[in-house]
N, CA, C and O atoms as a Tinker XYZ file with bonds, in Angstrom:
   360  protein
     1  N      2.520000  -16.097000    7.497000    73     2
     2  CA     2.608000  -15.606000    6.147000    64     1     3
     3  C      4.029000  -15.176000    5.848000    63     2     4     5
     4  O      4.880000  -14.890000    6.690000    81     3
     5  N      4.198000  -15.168000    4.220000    73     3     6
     6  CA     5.945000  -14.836000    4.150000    64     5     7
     7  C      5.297000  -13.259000    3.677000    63     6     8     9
     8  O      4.710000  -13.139000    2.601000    81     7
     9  N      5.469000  -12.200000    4.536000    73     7    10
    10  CA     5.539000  -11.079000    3.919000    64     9    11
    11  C      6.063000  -10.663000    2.815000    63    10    12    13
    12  O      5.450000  -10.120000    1.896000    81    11
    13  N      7.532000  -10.966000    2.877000    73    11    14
    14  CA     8.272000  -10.700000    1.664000    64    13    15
    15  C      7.279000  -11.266000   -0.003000    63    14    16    17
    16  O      7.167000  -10.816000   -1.144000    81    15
    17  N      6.967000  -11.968000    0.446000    73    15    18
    18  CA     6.439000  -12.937000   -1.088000    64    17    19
    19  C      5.007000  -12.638000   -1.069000    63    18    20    21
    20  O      4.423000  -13.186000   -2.004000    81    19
    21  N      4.185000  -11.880000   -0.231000    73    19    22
    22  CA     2.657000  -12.124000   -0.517000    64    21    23
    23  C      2.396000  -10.529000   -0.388000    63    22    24    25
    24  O      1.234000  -10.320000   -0.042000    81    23
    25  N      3.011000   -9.570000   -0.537000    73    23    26
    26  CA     2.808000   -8.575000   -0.020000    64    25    27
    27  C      2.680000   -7.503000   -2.044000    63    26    28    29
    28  O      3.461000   -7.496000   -2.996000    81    27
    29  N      1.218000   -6.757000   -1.800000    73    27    30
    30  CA     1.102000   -6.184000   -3.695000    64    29    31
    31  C      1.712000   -4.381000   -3.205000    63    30    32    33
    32  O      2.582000   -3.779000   -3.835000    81    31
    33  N      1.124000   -3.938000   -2.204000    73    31    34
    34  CA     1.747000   -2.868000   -2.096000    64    33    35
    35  C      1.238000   -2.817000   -0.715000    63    34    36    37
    36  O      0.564000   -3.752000   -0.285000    81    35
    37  N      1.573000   -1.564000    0.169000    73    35    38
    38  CA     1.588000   -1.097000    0.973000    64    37    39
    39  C      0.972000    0.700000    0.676000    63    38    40    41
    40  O      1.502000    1.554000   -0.035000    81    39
    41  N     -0.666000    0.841000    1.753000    73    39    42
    42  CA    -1.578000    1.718000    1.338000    64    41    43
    43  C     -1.365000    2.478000    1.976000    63    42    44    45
    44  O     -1.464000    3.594000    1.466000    81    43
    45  N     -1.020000    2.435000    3.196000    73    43    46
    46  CA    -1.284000    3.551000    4.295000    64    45    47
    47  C      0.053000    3.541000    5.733000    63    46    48    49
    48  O      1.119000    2.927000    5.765000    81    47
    49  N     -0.429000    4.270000    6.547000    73    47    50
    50  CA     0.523000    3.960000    8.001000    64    49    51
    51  C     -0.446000    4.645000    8.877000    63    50    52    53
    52  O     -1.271000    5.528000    8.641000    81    51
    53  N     -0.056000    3.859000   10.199000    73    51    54
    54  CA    -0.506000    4.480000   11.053000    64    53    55
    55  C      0.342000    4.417000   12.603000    63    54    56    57
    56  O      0.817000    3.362000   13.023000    81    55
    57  N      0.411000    5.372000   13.151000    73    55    58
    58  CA     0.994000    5.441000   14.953000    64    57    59
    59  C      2.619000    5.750000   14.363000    63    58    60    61
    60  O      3.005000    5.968000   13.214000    81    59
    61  N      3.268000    5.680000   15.484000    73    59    62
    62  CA     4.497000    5.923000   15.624000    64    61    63
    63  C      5.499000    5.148000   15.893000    63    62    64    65
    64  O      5.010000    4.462000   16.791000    81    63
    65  N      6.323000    4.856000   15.779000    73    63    66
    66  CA     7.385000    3.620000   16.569000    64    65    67
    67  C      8.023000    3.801000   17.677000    63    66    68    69
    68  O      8.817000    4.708000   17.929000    81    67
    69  N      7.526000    2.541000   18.669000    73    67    70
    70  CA     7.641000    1.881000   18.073000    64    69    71
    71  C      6.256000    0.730000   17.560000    63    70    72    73
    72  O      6.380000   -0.465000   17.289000    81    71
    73  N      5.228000    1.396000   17.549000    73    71    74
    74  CA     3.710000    1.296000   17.970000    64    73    75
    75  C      3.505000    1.185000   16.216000    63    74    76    77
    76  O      2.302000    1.095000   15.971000    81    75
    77  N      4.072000    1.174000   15.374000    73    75    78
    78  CA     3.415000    1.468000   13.856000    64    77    79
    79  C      3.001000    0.702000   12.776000    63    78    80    81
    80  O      3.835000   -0.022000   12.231000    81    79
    81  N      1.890000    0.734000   12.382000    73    79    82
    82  CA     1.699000   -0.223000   11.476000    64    81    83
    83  C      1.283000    0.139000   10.072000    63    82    84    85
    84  O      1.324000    1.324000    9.743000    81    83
    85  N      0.922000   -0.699000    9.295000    73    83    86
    86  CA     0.608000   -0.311000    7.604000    64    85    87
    87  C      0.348000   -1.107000    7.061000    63    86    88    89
    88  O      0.719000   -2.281000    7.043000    81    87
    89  N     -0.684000   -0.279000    6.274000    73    87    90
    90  CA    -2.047000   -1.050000    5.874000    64    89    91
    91  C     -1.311000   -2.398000    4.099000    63    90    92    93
    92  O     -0.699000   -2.174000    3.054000    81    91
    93  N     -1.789000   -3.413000    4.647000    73    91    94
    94  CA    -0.987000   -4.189000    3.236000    64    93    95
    95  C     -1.748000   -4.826000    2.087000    63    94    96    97
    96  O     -2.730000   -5.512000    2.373000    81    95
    97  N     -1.447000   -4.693000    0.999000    73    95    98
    98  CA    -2.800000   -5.053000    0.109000    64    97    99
    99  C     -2.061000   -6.329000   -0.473000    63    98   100   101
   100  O     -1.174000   -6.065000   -1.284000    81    99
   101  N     -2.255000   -7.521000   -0.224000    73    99   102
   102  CA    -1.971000   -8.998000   -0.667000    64   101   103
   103  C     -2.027000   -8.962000   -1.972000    63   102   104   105
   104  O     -2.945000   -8.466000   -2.626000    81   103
   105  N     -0.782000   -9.627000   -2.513000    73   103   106
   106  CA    -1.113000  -10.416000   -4.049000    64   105   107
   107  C     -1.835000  -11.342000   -4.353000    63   106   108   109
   108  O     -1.422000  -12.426000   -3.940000    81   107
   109  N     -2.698000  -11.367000   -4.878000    73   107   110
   110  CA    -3.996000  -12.214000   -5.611000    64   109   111
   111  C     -4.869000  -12.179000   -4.926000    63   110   112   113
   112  O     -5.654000  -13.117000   -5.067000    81   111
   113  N     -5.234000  -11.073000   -3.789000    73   111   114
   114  CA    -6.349000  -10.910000   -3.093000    64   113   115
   115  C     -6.719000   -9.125000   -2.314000    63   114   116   117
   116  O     -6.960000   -8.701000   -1.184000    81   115
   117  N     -6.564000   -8.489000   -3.801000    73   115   118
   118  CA    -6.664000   -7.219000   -3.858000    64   117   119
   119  C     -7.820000   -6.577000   -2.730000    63   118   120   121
   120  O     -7.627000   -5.479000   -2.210000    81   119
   121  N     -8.767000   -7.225000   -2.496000    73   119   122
   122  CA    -9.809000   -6.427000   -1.457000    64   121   123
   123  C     -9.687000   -6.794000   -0.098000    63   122   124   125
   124  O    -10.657000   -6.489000    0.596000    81   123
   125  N     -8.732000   -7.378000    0.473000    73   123   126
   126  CA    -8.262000   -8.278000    1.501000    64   125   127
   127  C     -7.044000   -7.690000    2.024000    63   126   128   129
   128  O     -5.932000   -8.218000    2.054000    81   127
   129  N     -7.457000   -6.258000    2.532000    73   127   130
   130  CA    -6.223000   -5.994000    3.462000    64   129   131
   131  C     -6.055000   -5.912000    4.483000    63   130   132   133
   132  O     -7.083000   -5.978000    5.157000    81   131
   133  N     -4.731000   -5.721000    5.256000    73   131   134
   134  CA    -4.736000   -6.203000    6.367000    64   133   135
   135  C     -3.551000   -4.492000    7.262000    63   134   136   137
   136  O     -2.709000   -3.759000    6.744000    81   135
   137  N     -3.993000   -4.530000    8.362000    73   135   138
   138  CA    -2.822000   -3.909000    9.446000    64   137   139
   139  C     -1.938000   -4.848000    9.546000    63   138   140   141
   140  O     -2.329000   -6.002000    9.716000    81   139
   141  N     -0.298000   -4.498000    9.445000    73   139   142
   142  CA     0.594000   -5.216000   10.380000    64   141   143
   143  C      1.684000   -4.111000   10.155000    63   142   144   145
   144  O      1.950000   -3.117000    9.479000    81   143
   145  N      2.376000   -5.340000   11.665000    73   143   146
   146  CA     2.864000   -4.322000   12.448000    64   145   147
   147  C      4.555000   -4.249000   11.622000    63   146   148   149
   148  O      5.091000   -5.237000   11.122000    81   147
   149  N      5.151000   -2.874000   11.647000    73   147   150
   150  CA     6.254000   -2.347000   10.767000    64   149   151
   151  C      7.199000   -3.873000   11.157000    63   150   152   153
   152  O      7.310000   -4.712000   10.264000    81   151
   153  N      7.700000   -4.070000   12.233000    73   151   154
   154  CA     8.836000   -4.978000   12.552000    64   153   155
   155  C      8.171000   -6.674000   12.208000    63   154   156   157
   156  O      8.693000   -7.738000   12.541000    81   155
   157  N      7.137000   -6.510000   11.599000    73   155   158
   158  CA     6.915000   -8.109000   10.654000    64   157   159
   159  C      7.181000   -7.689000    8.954000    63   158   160   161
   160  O      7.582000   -8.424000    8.052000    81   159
   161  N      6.873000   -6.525000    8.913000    73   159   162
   162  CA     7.385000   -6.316000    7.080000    64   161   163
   163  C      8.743000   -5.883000    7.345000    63   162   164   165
   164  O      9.353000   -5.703000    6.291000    81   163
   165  N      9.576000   -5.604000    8.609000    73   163   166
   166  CA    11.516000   -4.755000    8.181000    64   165   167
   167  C     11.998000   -6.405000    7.773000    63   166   168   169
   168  O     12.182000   -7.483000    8.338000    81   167
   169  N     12.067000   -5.756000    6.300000    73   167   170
   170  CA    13.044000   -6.339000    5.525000    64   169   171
   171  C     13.594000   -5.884000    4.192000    63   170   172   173
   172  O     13.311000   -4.717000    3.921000    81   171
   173  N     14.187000   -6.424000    3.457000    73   171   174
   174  CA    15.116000   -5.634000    2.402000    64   173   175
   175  C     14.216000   -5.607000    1.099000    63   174   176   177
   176  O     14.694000   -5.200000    0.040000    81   175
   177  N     12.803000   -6.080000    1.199000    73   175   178
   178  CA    11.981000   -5.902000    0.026000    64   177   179
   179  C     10.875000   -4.856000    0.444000    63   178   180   181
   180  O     10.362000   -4.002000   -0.280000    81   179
   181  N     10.577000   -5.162000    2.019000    73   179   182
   182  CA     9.886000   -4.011000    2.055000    64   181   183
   183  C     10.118000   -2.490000    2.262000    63   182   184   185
   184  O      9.395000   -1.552000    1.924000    81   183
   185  N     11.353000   -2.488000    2.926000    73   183   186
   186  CA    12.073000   -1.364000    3.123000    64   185   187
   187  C     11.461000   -0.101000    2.383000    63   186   188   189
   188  O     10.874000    0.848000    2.903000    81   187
   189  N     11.742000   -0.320000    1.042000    73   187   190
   190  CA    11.480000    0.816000   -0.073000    64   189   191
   191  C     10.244000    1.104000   -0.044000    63   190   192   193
   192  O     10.086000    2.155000   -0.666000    81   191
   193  N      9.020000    0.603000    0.471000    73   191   194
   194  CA     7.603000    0.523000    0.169000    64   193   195
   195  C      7.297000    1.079000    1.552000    63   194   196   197
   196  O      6.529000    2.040000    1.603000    81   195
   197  N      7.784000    0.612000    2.632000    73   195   198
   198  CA     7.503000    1.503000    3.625000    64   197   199
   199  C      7.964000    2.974000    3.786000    63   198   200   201
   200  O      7.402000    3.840000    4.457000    81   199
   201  N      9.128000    3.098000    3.023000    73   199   202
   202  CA     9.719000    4.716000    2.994000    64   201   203
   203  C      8.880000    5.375000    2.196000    63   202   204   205
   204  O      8.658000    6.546000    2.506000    81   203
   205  N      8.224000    4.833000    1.020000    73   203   206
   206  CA     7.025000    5.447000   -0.130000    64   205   207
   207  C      6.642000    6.194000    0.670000    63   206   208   209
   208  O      6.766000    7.417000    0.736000    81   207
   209  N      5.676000    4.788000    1.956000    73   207   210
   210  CA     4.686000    5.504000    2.467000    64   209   211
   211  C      4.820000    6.525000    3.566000    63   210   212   213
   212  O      3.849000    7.068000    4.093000    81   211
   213  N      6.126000    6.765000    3.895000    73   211   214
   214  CA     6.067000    7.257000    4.827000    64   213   215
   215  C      6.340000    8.501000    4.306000    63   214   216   217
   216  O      5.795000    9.458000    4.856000    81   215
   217  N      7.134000    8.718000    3.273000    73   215   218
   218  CA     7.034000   10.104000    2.806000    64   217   219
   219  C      5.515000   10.671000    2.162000    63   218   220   221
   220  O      5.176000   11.854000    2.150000    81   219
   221  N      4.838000    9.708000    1.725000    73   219   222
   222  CA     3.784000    9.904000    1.677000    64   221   223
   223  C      2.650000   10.242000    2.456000    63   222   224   225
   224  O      1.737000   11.017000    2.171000    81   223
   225  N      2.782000    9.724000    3.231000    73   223   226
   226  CA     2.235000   10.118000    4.547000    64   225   227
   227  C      3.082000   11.959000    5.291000    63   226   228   229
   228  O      2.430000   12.941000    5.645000    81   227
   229  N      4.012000   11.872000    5.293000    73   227   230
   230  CA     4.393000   13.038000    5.854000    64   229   231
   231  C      4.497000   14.587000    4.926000    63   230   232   233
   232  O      4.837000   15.735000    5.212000    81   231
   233  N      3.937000   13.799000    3.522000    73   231   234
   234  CA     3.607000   15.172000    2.403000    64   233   235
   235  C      2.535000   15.713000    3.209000    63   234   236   237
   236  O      3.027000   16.770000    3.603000    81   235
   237  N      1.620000   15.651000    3.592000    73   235   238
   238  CA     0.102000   15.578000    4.125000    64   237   239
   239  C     -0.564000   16.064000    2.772000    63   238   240   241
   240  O     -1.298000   17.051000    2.718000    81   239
   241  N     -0.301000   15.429000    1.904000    73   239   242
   242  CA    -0.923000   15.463000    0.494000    64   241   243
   243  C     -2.578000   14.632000    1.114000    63   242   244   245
   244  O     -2.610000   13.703000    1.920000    81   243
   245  N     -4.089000   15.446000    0.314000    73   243   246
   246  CA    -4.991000   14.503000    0.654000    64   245   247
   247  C     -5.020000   13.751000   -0.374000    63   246   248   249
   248  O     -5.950000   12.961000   -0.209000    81   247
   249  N     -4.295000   13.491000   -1.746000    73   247   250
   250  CA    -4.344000   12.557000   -2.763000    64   249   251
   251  C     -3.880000   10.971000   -2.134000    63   250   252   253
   252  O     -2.934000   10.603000   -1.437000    81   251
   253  N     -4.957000   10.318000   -2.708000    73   251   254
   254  CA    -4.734000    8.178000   -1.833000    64   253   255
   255  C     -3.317000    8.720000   -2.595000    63   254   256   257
   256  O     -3.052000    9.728000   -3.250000    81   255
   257  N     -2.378000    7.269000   -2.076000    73   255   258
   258  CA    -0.971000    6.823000   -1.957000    64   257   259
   259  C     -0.714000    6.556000   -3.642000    63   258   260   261
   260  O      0.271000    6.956000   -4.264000    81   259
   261  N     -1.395000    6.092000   -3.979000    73   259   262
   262  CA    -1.757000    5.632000   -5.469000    64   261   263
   263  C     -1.719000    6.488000   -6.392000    63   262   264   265
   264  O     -0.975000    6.162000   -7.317000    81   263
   265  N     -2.290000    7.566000   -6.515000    73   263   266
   266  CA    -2.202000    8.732000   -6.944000    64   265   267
   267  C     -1.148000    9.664000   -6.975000    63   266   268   269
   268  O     -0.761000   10.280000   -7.968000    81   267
   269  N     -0.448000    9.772000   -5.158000    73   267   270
   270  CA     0.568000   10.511000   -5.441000    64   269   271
   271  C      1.870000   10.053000   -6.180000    63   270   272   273
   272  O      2.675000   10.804000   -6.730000    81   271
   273  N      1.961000    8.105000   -6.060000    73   271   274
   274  CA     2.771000    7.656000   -7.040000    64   273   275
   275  C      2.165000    7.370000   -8.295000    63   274   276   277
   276  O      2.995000    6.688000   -8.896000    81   275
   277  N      1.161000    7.528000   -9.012000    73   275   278
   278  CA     1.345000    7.748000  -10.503000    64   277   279
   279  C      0.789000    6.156000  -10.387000    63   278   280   281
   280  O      0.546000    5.975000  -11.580000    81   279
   281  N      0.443000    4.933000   -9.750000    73   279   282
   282  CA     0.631000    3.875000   -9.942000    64   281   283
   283  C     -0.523000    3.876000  -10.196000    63   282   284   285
   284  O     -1.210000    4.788000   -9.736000    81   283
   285  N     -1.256000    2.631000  -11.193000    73   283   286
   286  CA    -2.524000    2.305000  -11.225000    64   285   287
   287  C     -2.580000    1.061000  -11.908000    63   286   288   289
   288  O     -1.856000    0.922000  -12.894000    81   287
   289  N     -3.554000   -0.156000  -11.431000    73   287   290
   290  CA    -3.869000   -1.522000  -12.168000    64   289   291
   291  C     -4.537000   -1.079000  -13.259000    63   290   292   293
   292  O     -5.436000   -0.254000  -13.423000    81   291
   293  N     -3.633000   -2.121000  -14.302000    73   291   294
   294  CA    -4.747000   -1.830000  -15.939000    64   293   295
   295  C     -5.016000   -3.421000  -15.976000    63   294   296   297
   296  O     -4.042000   -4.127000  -15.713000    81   295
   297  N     -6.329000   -4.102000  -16.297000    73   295   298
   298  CA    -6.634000   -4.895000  -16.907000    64   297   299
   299  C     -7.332000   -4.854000  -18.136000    63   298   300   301
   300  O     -7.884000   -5.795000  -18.706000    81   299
   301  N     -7.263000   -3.792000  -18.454000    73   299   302
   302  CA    -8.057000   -3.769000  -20.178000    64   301   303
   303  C     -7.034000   -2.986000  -20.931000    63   302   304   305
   304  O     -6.133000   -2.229000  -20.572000    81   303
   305  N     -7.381000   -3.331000  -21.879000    73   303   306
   306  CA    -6.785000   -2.526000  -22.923000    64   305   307
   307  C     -6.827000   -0.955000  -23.121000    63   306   308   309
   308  O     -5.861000   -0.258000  -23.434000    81   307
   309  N     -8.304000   -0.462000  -22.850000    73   307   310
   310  CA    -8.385000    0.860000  -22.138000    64   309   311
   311  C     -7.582000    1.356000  -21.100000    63   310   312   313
   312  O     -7.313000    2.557000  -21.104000    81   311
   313  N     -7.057000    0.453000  -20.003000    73   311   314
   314  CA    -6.042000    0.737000  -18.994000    64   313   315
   315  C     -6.663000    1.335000  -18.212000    63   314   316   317
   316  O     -6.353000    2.437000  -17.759000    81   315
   317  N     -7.866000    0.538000  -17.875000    73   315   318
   318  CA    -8.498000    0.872000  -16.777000    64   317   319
   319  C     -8.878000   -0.452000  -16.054000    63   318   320   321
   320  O     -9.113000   -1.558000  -16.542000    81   319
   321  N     -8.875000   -0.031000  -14.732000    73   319   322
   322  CA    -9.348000   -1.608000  -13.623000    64   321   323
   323  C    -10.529000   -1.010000  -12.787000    63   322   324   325
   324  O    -10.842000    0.164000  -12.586000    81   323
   325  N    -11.231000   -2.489000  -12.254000    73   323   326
   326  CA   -12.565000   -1.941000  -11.736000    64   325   327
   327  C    -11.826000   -1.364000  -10.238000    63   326   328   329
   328  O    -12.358000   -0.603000   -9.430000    81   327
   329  N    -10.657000   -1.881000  -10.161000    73   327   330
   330  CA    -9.956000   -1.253000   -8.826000    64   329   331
   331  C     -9.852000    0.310000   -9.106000    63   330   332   333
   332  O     -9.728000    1.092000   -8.163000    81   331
   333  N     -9.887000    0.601000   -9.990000    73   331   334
   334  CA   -10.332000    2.339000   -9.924000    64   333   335
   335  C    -11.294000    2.972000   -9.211000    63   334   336   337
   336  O    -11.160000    3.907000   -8.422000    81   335
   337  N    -12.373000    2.338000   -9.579000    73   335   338
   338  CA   -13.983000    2.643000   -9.057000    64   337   339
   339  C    -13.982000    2.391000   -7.959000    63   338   340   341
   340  O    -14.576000    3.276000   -7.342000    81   339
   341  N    -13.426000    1.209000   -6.987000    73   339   342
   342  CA   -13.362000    1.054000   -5.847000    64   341   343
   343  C    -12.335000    1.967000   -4.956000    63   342   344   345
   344  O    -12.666000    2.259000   -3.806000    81   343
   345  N    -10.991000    2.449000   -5.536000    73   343   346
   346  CA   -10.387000    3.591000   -4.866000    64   345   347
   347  C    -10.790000    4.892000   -4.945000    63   346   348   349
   348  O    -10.468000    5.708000   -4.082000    81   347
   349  N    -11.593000    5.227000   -6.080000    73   347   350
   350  CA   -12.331000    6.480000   -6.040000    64   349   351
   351  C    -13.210000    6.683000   -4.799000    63   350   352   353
   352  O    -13.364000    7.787000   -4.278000    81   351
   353  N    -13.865000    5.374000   -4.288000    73   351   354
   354  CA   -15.210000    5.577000   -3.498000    64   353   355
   355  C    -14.767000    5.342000   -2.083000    63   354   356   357
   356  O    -15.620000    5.190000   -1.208000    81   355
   357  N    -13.165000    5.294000   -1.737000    73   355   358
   358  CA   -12.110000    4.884000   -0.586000    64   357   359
   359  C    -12.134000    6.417000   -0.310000    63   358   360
   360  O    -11.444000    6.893000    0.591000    81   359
């Protein structure tokens, strides 16, 4: 897979380095995520998305990743996605 190009965000982390990985949510296949390992995403697009999470992770905020950045999918005009309902119940 080209990480750089298939990668929608980055949800989570887990372990330490050089042992660490993070959780990746694919473009055009939102319920289909995957673990991999930090040294297959170090690169200059993911860079910024792994630092998100890692400050995110080290807030020990219990708000999902999503939340503490403000980010959310709108497909309606209401600006709401059924991916809401499914991160609520995460």
């Amino acid at each position: 897979y080209s990480a750089e190009a298939d990668i929608s965000r980055l949800l989570d982390v887990q372990g330490d380095q050089p042992h660490r990985c993070f959780l990746v949510q694919w473009k055009g296949r939102p319920l289909q995520m995957t673990w991999v390992w930090e040294e297959q995403l170090d690169n200059a697009t993911t860079r910024p998305m792994m630092q998100d999470v890692l400050t995110w992770k080290a807030s020990g905020t219990s708000e999902s990743i999503i939340s503490y950045h403000k980010e959310r999918d709108t497909a309606s005009a209401a600006g709401t996605c059924f991916m809401d309902a499914f991160r609520s119940a995460l």
